[in-house]
C-alpha positions in Angstrom: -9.8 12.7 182.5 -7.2 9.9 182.5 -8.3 6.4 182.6 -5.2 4.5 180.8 -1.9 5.0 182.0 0.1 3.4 180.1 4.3 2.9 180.8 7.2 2.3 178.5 10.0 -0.2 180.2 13.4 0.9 179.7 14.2 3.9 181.3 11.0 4.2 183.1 9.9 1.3 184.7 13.2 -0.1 185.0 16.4 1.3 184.6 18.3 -1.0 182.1 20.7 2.2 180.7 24.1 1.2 181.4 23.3 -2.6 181.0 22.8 -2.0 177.5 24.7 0.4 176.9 28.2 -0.9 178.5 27.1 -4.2 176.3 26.9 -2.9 173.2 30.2 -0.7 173.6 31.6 -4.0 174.0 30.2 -5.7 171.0 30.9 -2.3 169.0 34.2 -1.5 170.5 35.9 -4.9 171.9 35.0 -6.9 169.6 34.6 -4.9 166.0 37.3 -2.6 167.2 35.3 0.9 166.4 35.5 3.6 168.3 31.6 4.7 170.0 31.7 7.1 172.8 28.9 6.5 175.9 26.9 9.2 174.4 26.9 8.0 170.6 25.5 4.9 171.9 23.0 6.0 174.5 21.0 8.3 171.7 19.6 5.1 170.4 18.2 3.9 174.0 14.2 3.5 173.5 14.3 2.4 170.1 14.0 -1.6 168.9 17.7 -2.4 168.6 17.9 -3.3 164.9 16.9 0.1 163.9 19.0 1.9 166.7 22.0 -0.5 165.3 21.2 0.9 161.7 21.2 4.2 163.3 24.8 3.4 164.4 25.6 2.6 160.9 25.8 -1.2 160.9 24.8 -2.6 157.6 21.6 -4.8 157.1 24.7 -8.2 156.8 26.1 -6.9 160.2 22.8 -6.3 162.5 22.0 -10.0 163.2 25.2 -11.2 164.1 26.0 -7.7 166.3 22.4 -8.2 167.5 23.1 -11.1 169.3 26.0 -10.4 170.5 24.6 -7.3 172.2 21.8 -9.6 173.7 24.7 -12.2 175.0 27.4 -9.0 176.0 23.7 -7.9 178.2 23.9 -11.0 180.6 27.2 -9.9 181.9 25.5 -6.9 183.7 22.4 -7.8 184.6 23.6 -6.7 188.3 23.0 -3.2 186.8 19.4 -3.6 186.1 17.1 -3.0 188.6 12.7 -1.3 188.7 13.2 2.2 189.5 12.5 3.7 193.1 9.1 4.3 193.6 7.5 2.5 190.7 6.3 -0.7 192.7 4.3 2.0 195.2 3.4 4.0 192.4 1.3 0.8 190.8 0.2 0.0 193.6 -1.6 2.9 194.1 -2.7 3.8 190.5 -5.0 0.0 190.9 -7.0 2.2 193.7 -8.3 4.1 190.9 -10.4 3.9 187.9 -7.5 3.3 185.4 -6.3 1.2 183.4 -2.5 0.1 183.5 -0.7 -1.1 180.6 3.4 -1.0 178.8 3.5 -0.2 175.4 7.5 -1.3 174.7 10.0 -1.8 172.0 11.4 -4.6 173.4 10.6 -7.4 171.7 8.4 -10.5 173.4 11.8 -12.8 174.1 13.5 -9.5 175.8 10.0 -8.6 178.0 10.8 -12.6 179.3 14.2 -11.9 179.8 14.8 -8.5 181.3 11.1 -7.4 182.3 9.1 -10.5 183.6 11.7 -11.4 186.3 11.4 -7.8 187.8 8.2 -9.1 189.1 6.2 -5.7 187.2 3.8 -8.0 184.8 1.1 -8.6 186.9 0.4 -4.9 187.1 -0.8 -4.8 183.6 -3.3 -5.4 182.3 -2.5 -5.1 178.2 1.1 -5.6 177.0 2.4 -4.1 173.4 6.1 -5.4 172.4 7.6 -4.8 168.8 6.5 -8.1 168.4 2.9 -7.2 167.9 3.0 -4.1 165.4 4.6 -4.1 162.0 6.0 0.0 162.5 7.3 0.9 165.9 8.4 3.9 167.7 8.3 6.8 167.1 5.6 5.8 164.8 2.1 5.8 166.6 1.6 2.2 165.3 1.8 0.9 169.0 -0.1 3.5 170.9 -2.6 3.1 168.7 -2.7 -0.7 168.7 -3.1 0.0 173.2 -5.8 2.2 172.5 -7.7 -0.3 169.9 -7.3 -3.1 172.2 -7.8 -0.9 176.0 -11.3 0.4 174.2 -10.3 3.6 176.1 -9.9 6.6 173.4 -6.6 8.7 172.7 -7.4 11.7 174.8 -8.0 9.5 177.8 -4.6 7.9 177.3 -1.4 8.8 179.3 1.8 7.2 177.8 4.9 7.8 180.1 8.2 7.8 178.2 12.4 9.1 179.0 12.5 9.4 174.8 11.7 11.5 172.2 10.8 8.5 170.4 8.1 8.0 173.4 6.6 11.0 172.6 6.5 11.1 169.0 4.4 7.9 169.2 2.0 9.4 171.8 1.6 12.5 169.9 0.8 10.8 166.7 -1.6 8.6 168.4 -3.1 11.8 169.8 -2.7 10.4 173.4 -1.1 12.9 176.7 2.3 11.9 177.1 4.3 12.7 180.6 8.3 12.7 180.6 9.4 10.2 183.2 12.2 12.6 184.3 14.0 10.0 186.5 15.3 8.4 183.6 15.5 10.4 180.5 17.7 12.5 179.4 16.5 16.0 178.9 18.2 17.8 176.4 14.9 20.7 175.6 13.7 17.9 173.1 10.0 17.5 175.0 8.6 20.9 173.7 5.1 18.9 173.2 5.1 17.0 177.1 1.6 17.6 178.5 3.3 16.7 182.3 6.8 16.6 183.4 7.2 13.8 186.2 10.1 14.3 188.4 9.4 10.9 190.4 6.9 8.4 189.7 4.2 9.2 192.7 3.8 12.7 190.6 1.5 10.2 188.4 -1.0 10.2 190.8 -1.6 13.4 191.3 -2.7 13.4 187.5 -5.5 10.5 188.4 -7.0 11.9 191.4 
């Protein structure tokens, strides 16, 4: 039995690929004149972006200043951001049930006011997790476990829906259910462990009922 659905942001409730993406190529390629290809980048999409730019191979002196630029480089396609089909009708439907809704993210809490606020998604939810509030982040469990501390609804009860390996790593090592949301990630055979493969986000329901 599921009573705590609980969502990452980017790349399942809203689709903010190619906004960051296409930003940081800039900062990375533009400006500090390297040479990242679409998919290099993309591979650290889901993660907080001082460890994906570590990832990358910026230094510990570069990540602030690249950092920023990536955040500024992001307001230049905003156009290309935009809440998935089907996810407004999906929530709407999962408060006629005896759930609990809630976003366990990486983005930090000045990125959920800038990119995930607006989209008009918050009032949804009722418990919030950003990098902000955990010391270790995904794919540590560190955040799932901090959603099931504060929900008061146990691990095995818990539903984290993820595009990321990184997603599922967390859930796993929480020891909550985790579902692929498959109209955003990119499935490359790395979600051996799913307990549900979603194809759109009304497949969620089916789970509740």
């Amino acid at each position: 039995m599921i009573r705590n659905v609980v969502f990452d942001i980017d790349g399942t409730l809203i689709d903010t690929e190619k906004a960051y993406m296409n930003a940081l190529l800039d900062v990375a390629n533009d400006q500090r004149h390297l040479d990242f290809t679409y998919d290099q980048v993309v591979a650290i999409y889901g993660i907080p972006g001082i460890a994906g730019l570590k990832q990358l191979g910026f230094t510990d002196a570069e990540v602030p200043e690249v950092l920023q630029a990536w955040y500024q480089a992001f307001a230049k396609y905003q156009d290309l951001v935009a809440v998935f089909p089907g996810i407004i009708n999906t929530l709407k439907e999962l408060q006629k049930y005896d759930v609990e809704l809630g976003v366990v993210t990486s983005k930090t809490n000045d990125e959920l006011a800038a990119d995930f606020t607006p989209r008009g998604l918050t009032p949804f939810f009722r418990n919030i997790i950003t990098s902000s509030d955990t010391k270790k982040h995904k794919p540590n469990p560190e955040p799932l476990l901090k959603m099931i501390e504060i929900s008061e609804i146990p691990a095995n009860e818990t539903l984290y829906v993820g595009d990321t390996i990184f997603d599922l790593q967390s859930a796993k090592g929480a020891g909550a259910k985790f579902g692929v949301a498959g109209w955003g990630a990119h499935n490359h055979g790395q979600f051996g462990d799913m307990d549900y493969y979603f194809s759109r986000p009304a497949e969620i329901i089916d789970v509740i009922r």
